[in-house]
N, C-alpha and C positions, 0 to 999 in steps of 0.2 A: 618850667619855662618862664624867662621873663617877658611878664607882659605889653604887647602891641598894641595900643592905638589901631582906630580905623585908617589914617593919613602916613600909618608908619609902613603899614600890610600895602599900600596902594604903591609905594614910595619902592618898597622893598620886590614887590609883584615886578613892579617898572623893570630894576633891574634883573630879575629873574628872565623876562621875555627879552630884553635888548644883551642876552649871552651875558650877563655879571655886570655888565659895567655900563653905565647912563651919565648925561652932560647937561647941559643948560635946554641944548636945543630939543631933547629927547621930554622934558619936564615941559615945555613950552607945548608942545605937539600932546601932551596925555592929559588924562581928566585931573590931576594937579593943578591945574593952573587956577581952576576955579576956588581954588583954595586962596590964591591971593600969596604976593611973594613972602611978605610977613611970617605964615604959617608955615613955606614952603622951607624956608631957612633955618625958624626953630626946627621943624623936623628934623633937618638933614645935622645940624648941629648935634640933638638929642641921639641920633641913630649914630651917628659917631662918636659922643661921647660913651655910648654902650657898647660899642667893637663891632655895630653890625652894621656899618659903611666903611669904608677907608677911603681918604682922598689921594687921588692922582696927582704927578706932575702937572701934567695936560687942564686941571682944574675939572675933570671929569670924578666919579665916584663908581667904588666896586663895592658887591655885599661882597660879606665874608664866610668864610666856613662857620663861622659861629652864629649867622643870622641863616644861613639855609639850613641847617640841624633844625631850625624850627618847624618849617613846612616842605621845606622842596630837595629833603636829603633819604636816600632809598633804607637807611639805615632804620628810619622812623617807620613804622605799622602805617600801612594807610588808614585803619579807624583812627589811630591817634591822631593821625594830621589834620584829618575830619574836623575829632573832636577838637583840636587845637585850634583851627579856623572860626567856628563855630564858637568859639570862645571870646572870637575878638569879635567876629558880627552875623547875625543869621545871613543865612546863602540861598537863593536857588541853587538848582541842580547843575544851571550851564557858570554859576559863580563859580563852583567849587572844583568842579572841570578844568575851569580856566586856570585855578589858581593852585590845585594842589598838581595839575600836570599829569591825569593817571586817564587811562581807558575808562567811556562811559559804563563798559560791563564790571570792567572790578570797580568804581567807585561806586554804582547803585547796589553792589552784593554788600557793600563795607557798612554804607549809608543805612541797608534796611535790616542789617544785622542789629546795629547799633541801635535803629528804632524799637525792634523788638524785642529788645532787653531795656528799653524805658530808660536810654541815657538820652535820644533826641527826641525831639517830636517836628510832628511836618503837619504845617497848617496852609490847606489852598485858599490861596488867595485871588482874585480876580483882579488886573490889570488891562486896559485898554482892549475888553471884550474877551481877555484870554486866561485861563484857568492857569494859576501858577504857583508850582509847592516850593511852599519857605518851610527851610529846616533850622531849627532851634537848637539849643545845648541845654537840659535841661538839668536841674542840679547835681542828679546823679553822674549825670555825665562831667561836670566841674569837679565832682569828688573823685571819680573814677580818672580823669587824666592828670588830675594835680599830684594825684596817690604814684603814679609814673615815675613822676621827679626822683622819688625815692625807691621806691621799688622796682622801678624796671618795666618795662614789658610783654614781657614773656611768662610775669604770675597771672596774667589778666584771663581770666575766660570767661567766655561767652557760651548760653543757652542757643546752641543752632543745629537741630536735629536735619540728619542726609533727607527725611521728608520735606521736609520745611524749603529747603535748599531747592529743590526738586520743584516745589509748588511755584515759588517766586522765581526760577528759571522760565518756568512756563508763562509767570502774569508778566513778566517783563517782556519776551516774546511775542506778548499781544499786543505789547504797547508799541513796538516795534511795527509791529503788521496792520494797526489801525493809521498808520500815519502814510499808507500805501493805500488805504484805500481811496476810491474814488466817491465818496460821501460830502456833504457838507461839513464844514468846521463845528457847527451847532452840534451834528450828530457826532463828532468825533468825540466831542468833549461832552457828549451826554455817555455814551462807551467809557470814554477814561475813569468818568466820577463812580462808576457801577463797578468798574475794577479797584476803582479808590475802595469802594466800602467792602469789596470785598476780603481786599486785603488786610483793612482794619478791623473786620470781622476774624478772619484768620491771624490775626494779630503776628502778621509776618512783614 
């Protein structure tokens, strides 16, 4: 895969949500702008001089089949997209959602697969009183999707026994049914972190 910039994934994201194709007025209105037009124009220049924008008559811009092959094409494994994402920047949980476009149940079974064969790692962090898991790429995991390029997909396996499967069905389930309760926030996220270390205990 050749490699993305953080302003290229943001540029490229844009158009993926506005149906393929984005304008002046669509960059003005998204968190681009704070990038300054400077940066905004080398981008779009740079993404086009790699084939993964094409410019419009209209002076509008579409990605290309060759810029969604990297994240947002069904062809690609959702752990590789993961880990492909994760390559260009760590993610929360509602980043990688947004960005790779998959069901929160298949991306957190891909996510905790990936964990527990030591290619990511998730470190909670706390934001504005709120407990919140950054997921990392960690080297293994840069070797294991770089090794892709050339070999393919489909040599890759993964340690994930039908128990294992079974367990993190059920802690994910909880985490689901704790956000129903009628608890304080305080308590919710005292619950979560006790399921955190379980899981990290069960190293699933």
């Amino acid at each position: 895969m050749r490699k993305l910039g953080t302003i290229d994934l943001a540029m490229l994201n844009l158009a993926i949500k506005e149906n393929g194709t984005f304008n002046e007025n669509n960059l003005e209105n998204s968190e681009l702008k704070k990038h300054g037009v400077g940066k905004i124009l080398d981008t779009l220049a740079s993404l086009k001089d790699r084939k993964f924008i094409s410019l419009n008559s209209d002076g509008s811009f579409s990605i290309t089949p060759l810029a969604q092959e990297i994240l947002w094409s069904d062809k690609i494994p959702i752990w590789a997209r993961i880990l492909r994402l994760l390559q260009i920047k760590s993610c929360n949980l509602k980043e990688i959602f947004d960005i790779i476009e998959e069901s929160e149940d298949k991306s957190i079974a891909e996510i905790e697969k990936l964990r527990k064969n030591q290619l990511i790692l998730m470190s909670p962090q706390r934001k504005e009183g709120k407990v919140i898991k950054i997921y990392e790429i960690l080297p293994e995991g840069i070797d294991q999707i770089d090794k892709t390029e050339t070999e393919g997909f489909e040599n890759v396996k993964f340690e994930d026994s039908k128990y294992n499967i079974e367990i993190l069905e059920t802690i994910n389930e909880l985490d689901k049914q704790i956000e129903k309760l009628q608890i304080s926030n305080i308590e919710k996220e005292d619950i979560k972190n006790k399921i955190n270390d379980l899981r990290n205990q069960l190293k699933i």
